[in-house]
N, C-alpha and C positions, 0 to 999 in steps of 0.2 A: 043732453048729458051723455045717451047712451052712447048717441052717434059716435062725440069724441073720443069714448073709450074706444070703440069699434077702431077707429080710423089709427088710435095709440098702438092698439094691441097690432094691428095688420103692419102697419109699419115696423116695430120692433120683430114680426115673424120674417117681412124682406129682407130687415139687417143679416137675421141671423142662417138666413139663406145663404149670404152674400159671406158671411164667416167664414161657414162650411166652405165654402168652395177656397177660398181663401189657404185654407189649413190642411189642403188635402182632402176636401172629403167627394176626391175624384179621381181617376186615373191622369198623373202628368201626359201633356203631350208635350216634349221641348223640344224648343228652334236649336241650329247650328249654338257651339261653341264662337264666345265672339271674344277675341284678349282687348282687355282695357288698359293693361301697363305689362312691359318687358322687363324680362327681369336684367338685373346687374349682377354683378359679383359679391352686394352686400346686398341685395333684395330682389327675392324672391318674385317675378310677373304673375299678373294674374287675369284668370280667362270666366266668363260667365254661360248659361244657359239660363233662358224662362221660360217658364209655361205658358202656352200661347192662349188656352185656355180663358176665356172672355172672366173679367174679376178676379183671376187668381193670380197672386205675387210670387208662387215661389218662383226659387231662384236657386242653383249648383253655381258651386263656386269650387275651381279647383290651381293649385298652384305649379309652376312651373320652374323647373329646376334653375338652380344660381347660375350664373357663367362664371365660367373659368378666370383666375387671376389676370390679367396682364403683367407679367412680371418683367422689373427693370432689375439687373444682376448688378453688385457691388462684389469683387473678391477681395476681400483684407489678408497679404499673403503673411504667412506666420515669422515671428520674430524668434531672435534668440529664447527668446523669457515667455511668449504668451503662442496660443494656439491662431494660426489661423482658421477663415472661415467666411463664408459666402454668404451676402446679405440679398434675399430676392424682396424688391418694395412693389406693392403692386403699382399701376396707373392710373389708376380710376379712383381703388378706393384708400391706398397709401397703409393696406394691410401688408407686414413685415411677416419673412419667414428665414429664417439664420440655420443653414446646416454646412455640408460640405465639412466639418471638420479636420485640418491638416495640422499636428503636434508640433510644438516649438523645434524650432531646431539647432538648439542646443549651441555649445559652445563650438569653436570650427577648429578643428585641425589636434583632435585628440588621436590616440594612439589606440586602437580597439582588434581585436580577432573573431573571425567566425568560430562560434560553437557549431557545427555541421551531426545531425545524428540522421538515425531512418524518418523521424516524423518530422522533424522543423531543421532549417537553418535559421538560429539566430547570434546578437553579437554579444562581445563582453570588451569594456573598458580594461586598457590594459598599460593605459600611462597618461603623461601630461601630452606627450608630443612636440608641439611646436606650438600650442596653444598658448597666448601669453594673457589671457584671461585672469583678473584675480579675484571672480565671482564669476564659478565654475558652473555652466546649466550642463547637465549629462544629457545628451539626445534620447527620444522615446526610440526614433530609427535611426539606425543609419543604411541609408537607401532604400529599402523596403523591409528590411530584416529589424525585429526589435532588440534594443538592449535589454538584457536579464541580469547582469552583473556587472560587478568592479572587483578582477580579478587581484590575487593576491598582490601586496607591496605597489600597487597602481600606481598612487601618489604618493610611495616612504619619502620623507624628508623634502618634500615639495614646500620652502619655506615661502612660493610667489601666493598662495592661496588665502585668501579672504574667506570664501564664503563657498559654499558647494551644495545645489540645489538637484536632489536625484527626482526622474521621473515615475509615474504609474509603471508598473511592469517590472523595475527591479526587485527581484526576490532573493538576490547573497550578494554581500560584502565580503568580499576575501579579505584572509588574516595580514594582517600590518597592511591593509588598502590604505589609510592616511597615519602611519605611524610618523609621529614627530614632525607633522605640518605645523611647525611651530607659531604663524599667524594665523591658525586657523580659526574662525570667531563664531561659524555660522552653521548648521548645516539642517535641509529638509530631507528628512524621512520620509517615503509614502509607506500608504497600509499594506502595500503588495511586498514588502521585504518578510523575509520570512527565515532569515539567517543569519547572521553576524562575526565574523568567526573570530578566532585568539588575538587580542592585541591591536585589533583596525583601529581605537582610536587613542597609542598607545603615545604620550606623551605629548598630549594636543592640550598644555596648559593654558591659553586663552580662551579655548571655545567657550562661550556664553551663552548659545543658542542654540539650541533644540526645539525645532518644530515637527509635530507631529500632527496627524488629523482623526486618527480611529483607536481611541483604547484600547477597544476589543485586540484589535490587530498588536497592537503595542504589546499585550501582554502570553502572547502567543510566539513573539518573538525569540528563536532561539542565539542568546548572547554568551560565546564560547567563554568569555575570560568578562571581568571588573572593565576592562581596558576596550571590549569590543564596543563596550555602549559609553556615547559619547557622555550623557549625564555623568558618571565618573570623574568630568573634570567641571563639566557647564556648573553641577548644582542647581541646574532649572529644569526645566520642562515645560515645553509653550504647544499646549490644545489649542487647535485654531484659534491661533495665534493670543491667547489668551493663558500668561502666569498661570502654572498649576499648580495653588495652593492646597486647597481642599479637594481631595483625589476619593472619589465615588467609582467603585471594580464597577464594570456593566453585568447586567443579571445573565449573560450569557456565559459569560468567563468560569470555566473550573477549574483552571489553572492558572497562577501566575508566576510568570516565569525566570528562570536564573539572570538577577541581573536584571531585573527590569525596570529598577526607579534605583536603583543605587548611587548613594550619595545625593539625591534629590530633596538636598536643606531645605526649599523654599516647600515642602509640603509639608503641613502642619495637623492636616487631618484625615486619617484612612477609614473609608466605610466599605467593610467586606463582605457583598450579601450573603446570602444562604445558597448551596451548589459549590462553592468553591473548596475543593479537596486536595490540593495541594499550592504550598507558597513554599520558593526557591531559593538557591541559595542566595547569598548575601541580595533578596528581593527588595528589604525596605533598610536595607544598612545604610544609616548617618542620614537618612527622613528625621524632618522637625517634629515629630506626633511627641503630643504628651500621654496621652493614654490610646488605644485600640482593645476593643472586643473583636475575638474572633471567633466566628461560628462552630457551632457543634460538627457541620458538615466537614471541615477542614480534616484531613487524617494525618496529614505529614506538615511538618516545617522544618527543611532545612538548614544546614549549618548557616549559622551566620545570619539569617534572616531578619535581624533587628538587632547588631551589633550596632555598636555607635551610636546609638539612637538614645542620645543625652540628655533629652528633654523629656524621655519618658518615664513616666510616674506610675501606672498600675495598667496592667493587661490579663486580660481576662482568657487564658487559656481553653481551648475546645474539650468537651468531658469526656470523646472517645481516645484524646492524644493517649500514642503509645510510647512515644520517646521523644525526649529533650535534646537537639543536635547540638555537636559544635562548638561554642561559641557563639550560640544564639541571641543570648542576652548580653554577653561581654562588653564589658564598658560604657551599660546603660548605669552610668553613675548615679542618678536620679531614682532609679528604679527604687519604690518603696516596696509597695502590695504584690505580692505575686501569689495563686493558689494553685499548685499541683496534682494535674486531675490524680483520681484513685487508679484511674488505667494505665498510666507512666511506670516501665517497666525500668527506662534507664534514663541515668542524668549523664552527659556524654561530656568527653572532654573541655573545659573551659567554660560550662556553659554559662556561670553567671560568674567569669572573671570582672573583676576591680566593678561591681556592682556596689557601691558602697555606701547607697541610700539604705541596702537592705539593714534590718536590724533583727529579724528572725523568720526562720523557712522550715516548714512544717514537710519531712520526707512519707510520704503513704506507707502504708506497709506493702503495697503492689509493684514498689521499684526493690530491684535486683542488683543494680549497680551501680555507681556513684562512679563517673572519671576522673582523672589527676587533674587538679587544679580547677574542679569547677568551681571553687567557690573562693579560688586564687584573690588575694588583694581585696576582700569586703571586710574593708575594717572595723564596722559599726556591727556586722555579723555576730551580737553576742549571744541567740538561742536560736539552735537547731534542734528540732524535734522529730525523731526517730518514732514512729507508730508501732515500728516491731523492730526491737532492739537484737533480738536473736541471729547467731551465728552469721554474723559479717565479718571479713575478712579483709585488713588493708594493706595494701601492697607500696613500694615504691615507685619513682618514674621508669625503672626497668622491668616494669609487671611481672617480678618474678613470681611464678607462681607456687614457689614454695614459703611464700612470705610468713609473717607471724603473725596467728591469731590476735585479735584483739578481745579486752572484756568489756563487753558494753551494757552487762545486766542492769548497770545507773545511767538513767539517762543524764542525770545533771552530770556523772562524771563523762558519760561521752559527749553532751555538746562541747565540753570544755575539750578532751580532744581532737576533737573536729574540729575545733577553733581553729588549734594550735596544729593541725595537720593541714589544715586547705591548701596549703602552696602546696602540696607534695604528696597527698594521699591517693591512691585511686582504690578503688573499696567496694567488695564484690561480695555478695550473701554468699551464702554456703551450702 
């Protein structure tokens, strides 16, 4: 019985002899590097070394760089409408790589000038031409020089036009550029324009389509007149390529700008985050929205800013606003709810003309001056409330300013005044 264990025990101490050396418990001696597989363009070859070392396994393994693609070249040379561009497929392993990029090239035979300064020469559209196109592409080149514009009256009264697609790179629209393209239906905007001037899209009554791709952009855009931004007649607005109803400002935005959704019926819903400190003039005039909060952030809103805007029912004014512009609210017929922050110094001409949902409007004691005719045409307008009835003075539409005191120490006797003055009072403290 001893013996057995004897002969157990000596055998398990060979094993563990035999471990050791197995696991390193020696200095490696290794043979040459021997490769067992080459590598490809999708797999990596690989090369070995052993320890020659009697009972020991290990073993280095190290790998060896991919080879290069074998490429077969396809060029797809570019079209009116799309970009060309070089397709390399490999041969081996039928891995694809698409660059070379060459911009569409536009419609042929338009009428264009060099802009020439000290740092660039580049071009600007400056007519139809000879181009009988009636789905108009602007070239991004022409020859190696970029377009940056479509100079003024470009296209006036161009009635062959359909559709008119601008590329990346234009940044101004000159005034009357598509004035009274009367089949006009179509038109893409990129996010690189950055100007619009008086009257480009000024009696373009068909257009239906407005595409756009970048908010942000959209609402940074400077539009001289109603008439430069094409929505004015479309009444839509299409976000890649998607109806914009429901219009969310991007948190980057703090300004939005003159004319930038105007007349844009099909949008029903505006959310304006917090940072945006001014909205422009006539911005959301004749939008579908029935009601809007606007942030405290907001300091200014222009005249006009939500004229037309018929469907709206209560709007929650920002609590540092200092003035009422314009004809802001004018002919929100609907308009019920309105609160006039305590900061509102002045109620400016028009500003809640033919509002005729209203049915009474609370003045702070912090405004100064009430314009002729704000409160023109609200015929259900039966209590206005004056917070400080003291030394106001109302004038006629010639503001002269030697007018006649008015007595307003009764409020009930001045809302009734005020009733009966709206078309024709403008009314200044004293």
């Amino acid at each position: 019985m001893h013996k057995i264990a004897f002969l157990v025990l000596l055998l398990c101490s060979l094993l563990f002899c035999m471990a050791s050396c197995k696991n390193a418990d020696h200095e490696h001696v290794l043979d040459e590097w021997k490769q067992i597989s080459e590598s490809s363009c999708s797999k990596q070859g690989e090369m070995i070394r052993n320890c020659t070392k009697k009972n020991c396994d290990y073993t280095e393994t190290k790998y060896l760089d991919l080879k290069s693609h074998d490429y077969e070249d396809s060029v797809t040379p570019p079209t009116k409408t799309t970009d060309g561009y070089t397709t390399h497929t490999c041969k081996n392993c039928a891995h694809v790589l698409v660059d070379t990029y060459v911009p569409a090239v536009g419609s042929d035979n338009l009428e264009y000038d060099h802009i020439v300064t000290d740092e660039s020469v580049t071009c600007i559209i400056t007519g139809i031409g000879t181009c009988k196109d009636t789905d108009v592409y602007i070239p991004t080149y022409i020859g190696k020089y970029p377009v940056v514009a479509i100079a003024e009256g470009a296209f006036k009264k161009c009635d062959t036009i359909r559709s008119v697609t601008l590329p990346k790179g234009i940044v101004e629209i000159g005034k009357e550029a598509f004035y009274e393209c009367s089949n006009l239906e179509k038109i893409t905007i990129p996010d690189t324009v950055q100007k619009v001037d008086a009257n480009a899209f000024f009696s373009c009554y068909k257009i239906r389509y407005v595409y756009i791709s970048n908010l942000t952009a959209w609402c940074k855009i400077k539009f001289r007149t109603a008439d430069a931004n094409p929505t004015n007649f479309a009444t839509k607005l299409f976000l890649n390529n998607q109806l914009l109803t429901s219009l969310t400002i991007p948190d980057e935005v703090t300004e939005i700008g003159d004319f930038a959704f105007v007349n844009c019926s099909s949008i029903t819903e505006i959310f304006i985050p917090e940072g945006v400190t001014y909205i422009g003039v006539d911005t959301f005039s004749n939008c579908g929205i029935t009601s809007i909060t606007i942030p405290d952030s907001v300091e200014k809103i222009l005249s006009r800013a939500f004229e037309k805007c018929k469907y709206l029912t209560n709007i929650k004014l920002p609590s540092g606003l200092t003035e009422i512009k314009a004809y802001v609210f004018a002919n929100c017929w609907r308009l019920q709810n309105i609160e006039i922050p305590q900061t509102v110094t002045r109620i400016d001409l028009g500003a809640f003309e033919n509002c005729s949902g209203l049915v009474s409007i609370t003045i702070p004691k912090s405004v100064k001056s009430i314009g002729a005719r704000a409160f023109r045409d609200c015929t259900n307008l039966g209590s206005i409330v004056l917070e400080d009835t003291n030394n106001w003075l109302a004038y006629d539409d010639s503001y002269d300013i030697t007018g006649t005191p008015i007595d307003v120490t009764d409020p009930v006797k001045n809302a009734t005044y005020f009733k009966t003055a709206r078309d024709f009072a403008h009314w200044e403290k004293n």
